[in-house]
N, C-alpha and C positions, 0 to 999 in steps of 0.2 A: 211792487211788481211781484206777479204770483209764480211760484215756479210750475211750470208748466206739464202735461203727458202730452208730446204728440212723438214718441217713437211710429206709430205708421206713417204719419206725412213726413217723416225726417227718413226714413226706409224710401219714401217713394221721391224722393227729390231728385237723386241721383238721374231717374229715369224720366223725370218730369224735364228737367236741365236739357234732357238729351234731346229731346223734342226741339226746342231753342236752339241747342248747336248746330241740329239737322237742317233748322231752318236759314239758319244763320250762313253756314257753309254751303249749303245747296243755291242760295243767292248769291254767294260770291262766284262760287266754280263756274255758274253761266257769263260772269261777267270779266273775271281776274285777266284774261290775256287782254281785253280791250283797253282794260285799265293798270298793268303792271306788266304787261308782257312786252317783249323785244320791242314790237314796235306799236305800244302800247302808249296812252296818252301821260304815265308817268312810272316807265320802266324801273320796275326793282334793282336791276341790274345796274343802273344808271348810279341809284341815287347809294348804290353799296358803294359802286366806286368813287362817288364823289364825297361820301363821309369819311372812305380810306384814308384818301389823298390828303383832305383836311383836319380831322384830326387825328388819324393813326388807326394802331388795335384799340388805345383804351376809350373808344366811344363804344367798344362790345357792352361795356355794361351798364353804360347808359339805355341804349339800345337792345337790347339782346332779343336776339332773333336767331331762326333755323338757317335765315338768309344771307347770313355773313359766311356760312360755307357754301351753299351754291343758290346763283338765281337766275338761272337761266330759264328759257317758258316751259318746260317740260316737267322741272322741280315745284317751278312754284303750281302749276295747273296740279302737278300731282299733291303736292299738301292742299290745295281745297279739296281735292276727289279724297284724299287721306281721311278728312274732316267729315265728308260725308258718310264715308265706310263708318267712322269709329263712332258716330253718334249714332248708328242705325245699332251697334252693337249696344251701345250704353241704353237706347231704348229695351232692345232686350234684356236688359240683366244680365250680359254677357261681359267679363273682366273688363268691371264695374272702374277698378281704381285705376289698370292703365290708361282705361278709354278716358279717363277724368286727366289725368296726367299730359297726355297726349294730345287731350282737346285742347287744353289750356295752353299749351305749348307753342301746339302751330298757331291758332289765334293769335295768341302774343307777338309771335313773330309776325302776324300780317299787320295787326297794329303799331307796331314799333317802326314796319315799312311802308306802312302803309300812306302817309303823308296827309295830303285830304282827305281825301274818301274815307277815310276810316278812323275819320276823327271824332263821329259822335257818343253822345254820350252811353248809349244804348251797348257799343262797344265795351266801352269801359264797365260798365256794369255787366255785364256777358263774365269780362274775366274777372271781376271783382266775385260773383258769384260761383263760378269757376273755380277760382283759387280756393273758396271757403268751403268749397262740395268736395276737392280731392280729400277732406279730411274727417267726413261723415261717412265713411263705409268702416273707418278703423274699429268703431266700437257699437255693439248695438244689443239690446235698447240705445240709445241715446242720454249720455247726461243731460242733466238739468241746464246746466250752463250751455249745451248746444243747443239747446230750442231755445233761451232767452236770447242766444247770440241771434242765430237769426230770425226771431219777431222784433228784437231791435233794427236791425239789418232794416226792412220792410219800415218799422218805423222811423229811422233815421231818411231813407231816402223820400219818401213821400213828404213826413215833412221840411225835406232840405226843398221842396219841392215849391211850396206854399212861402217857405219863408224867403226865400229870393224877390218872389214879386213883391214885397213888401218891403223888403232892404233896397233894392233896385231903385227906390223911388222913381218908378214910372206912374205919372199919373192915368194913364188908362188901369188900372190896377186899382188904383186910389178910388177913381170916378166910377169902378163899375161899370166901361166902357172896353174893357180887351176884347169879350166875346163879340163887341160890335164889328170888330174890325179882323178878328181871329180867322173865320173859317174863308175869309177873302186873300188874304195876307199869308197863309199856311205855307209852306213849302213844295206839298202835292195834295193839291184838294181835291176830294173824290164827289161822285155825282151827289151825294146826300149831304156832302156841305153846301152845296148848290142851293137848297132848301133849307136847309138850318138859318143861311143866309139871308132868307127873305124874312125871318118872324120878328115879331115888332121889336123896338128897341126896349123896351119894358122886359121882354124875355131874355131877349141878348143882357141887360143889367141881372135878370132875376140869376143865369146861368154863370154868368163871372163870380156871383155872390157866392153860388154855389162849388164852381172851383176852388173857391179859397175855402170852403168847410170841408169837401173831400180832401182839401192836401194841408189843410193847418188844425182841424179840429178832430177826424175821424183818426188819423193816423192814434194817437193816444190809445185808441179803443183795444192797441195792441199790443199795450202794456197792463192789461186788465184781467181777468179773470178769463177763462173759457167760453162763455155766453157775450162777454165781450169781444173777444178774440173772434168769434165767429162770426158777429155783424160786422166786426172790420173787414174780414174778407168777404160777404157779402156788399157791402157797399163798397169795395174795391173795385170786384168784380163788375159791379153796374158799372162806375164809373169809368173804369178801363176800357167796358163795352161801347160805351158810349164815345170814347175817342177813336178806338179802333172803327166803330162806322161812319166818324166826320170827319179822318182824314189817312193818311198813309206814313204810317211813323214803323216801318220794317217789322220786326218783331219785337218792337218796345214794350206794346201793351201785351203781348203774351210772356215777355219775360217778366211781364209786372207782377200779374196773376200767380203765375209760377210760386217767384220769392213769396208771395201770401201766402202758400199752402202749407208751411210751417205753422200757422196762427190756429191752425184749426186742432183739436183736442180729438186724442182717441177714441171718446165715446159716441163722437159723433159718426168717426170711419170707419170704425170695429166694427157694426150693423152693417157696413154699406158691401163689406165683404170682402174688402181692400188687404186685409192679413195675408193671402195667400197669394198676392204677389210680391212679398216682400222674401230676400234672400234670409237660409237659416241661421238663428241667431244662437250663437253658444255666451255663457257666463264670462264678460271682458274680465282680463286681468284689472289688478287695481291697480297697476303700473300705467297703463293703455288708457284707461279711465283720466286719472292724473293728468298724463300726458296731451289729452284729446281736449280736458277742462283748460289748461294751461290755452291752447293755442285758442280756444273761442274767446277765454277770458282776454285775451289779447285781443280782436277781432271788435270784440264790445267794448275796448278801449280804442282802438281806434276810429271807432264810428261816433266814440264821444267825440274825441276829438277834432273830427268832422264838423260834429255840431260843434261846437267849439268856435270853430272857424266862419261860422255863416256871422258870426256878431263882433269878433276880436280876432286880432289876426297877431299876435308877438311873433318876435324872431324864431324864438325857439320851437313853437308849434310850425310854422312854414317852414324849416328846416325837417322837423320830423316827418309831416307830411310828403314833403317835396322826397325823400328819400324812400318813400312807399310807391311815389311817379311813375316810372319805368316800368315796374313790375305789376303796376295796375289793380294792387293789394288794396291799397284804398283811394277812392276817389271821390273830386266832389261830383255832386250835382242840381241840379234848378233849370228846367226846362222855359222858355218864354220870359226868362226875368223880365225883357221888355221886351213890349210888343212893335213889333211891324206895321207901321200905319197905310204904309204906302207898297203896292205890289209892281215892283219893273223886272223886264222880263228879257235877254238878249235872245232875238230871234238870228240863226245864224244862217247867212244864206252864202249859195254860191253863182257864178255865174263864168262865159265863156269870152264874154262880150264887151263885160261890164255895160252891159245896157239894158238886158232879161238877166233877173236874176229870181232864181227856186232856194224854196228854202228847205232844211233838213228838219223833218220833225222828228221830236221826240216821242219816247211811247208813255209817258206817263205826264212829264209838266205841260201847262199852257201852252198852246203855244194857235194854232187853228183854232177860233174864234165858233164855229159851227161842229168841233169835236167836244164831244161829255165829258167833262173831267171822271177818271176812270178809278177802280179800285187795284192796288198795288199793293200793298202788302197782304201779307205778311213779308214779300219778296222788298229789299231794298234797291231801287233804281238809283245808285251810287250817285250816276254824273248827274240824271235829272236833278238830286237832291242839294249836289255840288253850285249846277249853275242858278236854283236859287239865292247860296248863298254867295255867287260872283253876283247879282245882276241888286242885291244891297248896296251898294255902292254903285252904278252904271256909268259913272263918268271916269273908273279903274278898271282894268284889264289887268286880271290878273295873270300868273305866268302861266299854272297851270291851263289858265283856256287859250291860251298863245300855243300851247303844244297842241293840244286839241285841234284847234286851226289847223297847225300844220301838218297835224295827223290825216286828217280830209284833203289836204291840198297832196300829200303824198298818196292818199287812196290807201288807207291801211284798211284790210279785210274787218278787223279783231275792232278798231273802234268802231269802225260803219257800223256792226251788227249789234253798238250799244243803241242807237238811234231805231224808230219806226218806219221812218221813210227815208232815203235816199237820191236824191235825185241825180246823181253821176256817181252810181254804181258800178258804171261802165269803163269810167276811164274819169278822175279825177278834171275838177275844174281850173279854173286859169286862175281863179281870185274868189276871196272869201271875203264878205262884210261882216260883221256886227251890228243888228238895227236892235234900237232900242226901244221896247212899248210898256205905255201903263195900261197895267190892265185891272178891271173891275167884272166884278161877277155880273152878268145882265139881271135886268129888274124885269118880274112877270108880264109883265107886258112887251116888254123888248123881245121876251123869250118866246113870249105866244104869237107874235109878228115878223118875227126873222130868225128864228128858230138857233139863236145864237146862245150859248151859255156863255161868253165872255165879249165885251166892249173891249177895245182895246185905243189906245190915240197915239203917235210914234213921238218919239223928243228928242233921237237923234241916233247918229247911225257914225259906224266906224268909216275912216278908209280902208280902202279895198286893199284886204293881204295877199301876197302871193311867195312861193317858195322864192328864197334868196339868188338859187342856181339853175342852171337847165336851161333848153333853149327853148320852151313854151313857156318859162316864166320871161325869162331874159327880154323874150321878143315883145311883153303884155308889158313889160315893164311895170 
């Protein structure tokens, strides 16, 4: 491994980050009361007091969060608006270290409280790269050891990426069949997976082949020299391009890109004119120096370690690991280790009668058979992304879509507004089903004749829920 020059991409990371957080926190703030508030489908407030009661204070550091001193909807809505302020400062180059500080912080705290909705992986790597960014402003130029930190960084997660589908033994992986069944199967597929969908199954093998050289053989390219380093990020880029247009993964693929722009050398940025947005840099102490190599050097141990773990797992590495968990320092990751062959979908409907029953659409998953599947990110549609993964299982209900239920059966404002349509807007319905569909992408012909982009067939349907108490539940029994 070459030691590297990119002090201007490591100068502008700070403010690249911020772009990610803005995106990050500006998606949750539209959503956070529907999904964490009072009468939210899984209140902060709730689940503080229910860790209190069961295991005392010392889950604080299990957990640690902002939220153990107050979560009420007014605290929590103001740390996302908090999030939003401070990332629009870190874009400007404005107190670069608190706004790193601060970002890292509240996020943590939503993740630690966050329960589902904020379980993916994309999170975790937000603060993983978060944690590693509060400590690139200390010294600059940049050491040596912090550009290798994170072109390892970039290396270790793409190929944890690759190596999963392989350890996984999933044979759609093996066969050169995942892309077959990928862009149907996704979790929010947008209108150009629609079309990806329909090319021969020759391309669909040729493209799986192809994922597994962008995530098991390019990654290397970025432990190589600077000419190397720079097609890595090139062919990152494409390939990140190309997920971001065949499906809706929040701002994964721009935090992906982001971590790349380490990889690239200053000769190439120096020309581009990039120097003079970087803050002024004075001669670091050799103390500071020292100190800043120590903590990466630790960082690119860790991320061995990581790798470490995709092949052999001893006690003592899950032990060391597990005690970086909480804090989100280091994490794994391997996106689709096994593929989804089959797509089910719960449709939620309501009704007054139980005899006519509307159903509540969503604004981003399947759901209406004659609506385009739509483009959502960069913004993450939490619950869409959530009842994908309840409707993996459709013969389980899980508890979080029990509340949800009964969030519509109470008529709460804050989750309605997470949904597109509504159909008892007005005044809540007597009873709520669960209907269950498989659904399949429609075939060119289906589409040119019924103008449907998804088939769907039903395979079963819940009983009708209604509030426990009241006297329009009471009397619907």
């Amino acid at each position: 491994m070459i030691a590297p020059s990119c002090g201007i991409s490591i100068g502008l990371f700070p403010r690249l980050l911020g772009v990610v957080y803005l995106l990050a926190f500006g998606s949750l703030f539209v959503q956070v009361r529907g999904l964490y508030g009072a009468r939210g489908i899984l209140p902060i407030r709730d689940h503080v007091a229910a860790l209190r009661l069961t295991f005392g204070t010392t889950i604080r550091l299990r957990l640690p969060s902002l939220f153990w001193f107050a979560a009420n909807d007014a605290f929590i809505t103001g740390c996302a608006a908090a999030g939003v302020c401070l990332s629009l400062l870190l874009v400007a180059g404005l107190l670069t270290m608190p706004a790193l500080i601060l970002l890292w912080l509240i996020y943590l705290s939503f993740a630690a409280m966050g329960q589902e909705f904020l379980s993916y992986q994309w999170d975790a790597l937000l603060l993983e790269a978060g944690f590693m960014t509060i400590f690139l402003p200390l010294v600059s130029p940049p050491p040596p050891l912090v550009c290798l930190a994170c072109q390892f960084f970039i290396f270790r997660f793409m190929f944890s990426a690759g190596a999963v589908k392989l350890t996984s033994g999933d044979p759609n992986w093996r066969n050169l069949r995942a892309m077959c069944v990928h862009y149907e199967t996704q979790p929010i597929p947008n209108r150009i997976a629609w079309y990806a969908h329909q090319l021969p199954e020759r391309l669909q093998r040729l493209s799986t082949l192809a994922t597994l050289f962008f995530e098991l053989i390019v990654p290397f390219l970025a432990l190589g020299p600077a000419p190397c380093r720079l097609a890595c990020f090139c062919l990152l880029l494409f390939f990140q391009g190309l997920i971001f247009l065949t499906g809706n993964y929040g701002f994964f693929n721009i935090l992906t890109i982001v971590l790349a722009v380490p990889l690239l050398d200053d000769r190439y940025l120096g020309p581009a004119g990039l120097v003079g947005l970087l803050p002024a840099s004075m001669p670091p102490a050799p103390f500071m120096v020292g100190l800043v190599s120590v903590i990466f050097s630790a960082f690119i141990l860790l991320n061995g370690l990581q790798l470490l773990r995709l092949f052999v797992r001893p006690h003592w590495l899950s032990r060391i690991l597990a005690a970086c968990g909480p804090w989100y320092v280091s994490s794994p990751y391997g996106l689709f280790a096994v593929m989804t062959t089959k797509r089910f979908e719960f449709v939620i409907e309501g009704s007054n009668d139980l005899n006519e029953w509307q159903p509540y659409e969503f604004r981003w998953k399947p759901g209406d058979t004659l609506t385009p599947p739509r483009q959502a990110a960069p913004h993450q549609p939490r619950l869409d992304w959530q009842m994908w993964f309840a409707a993996l299982d459709p013969t389980h209900v899980e508890p979080w879509l029990v509340r949800l239920v009964q969030r519509l059966l109470e008529g709460s404002p804050p989750v309605m507004s997470l949904f597109g349509t509504v159909p008892f807007r007005d005044a809540p319905p007597a009873a709520i089903r669960l209907v269950v569909y498989r659904y399949h992408l429609s075939a060119w012909a289906t589409r040119r004749a019924t103008a449907r982009w998804w088939d769907r067939s039903r395979v079963g349907m819940s009983a009708p829920m209604s509030l426990p108490s009241g006297p329009r539940a009471a009397s619907r029994g």
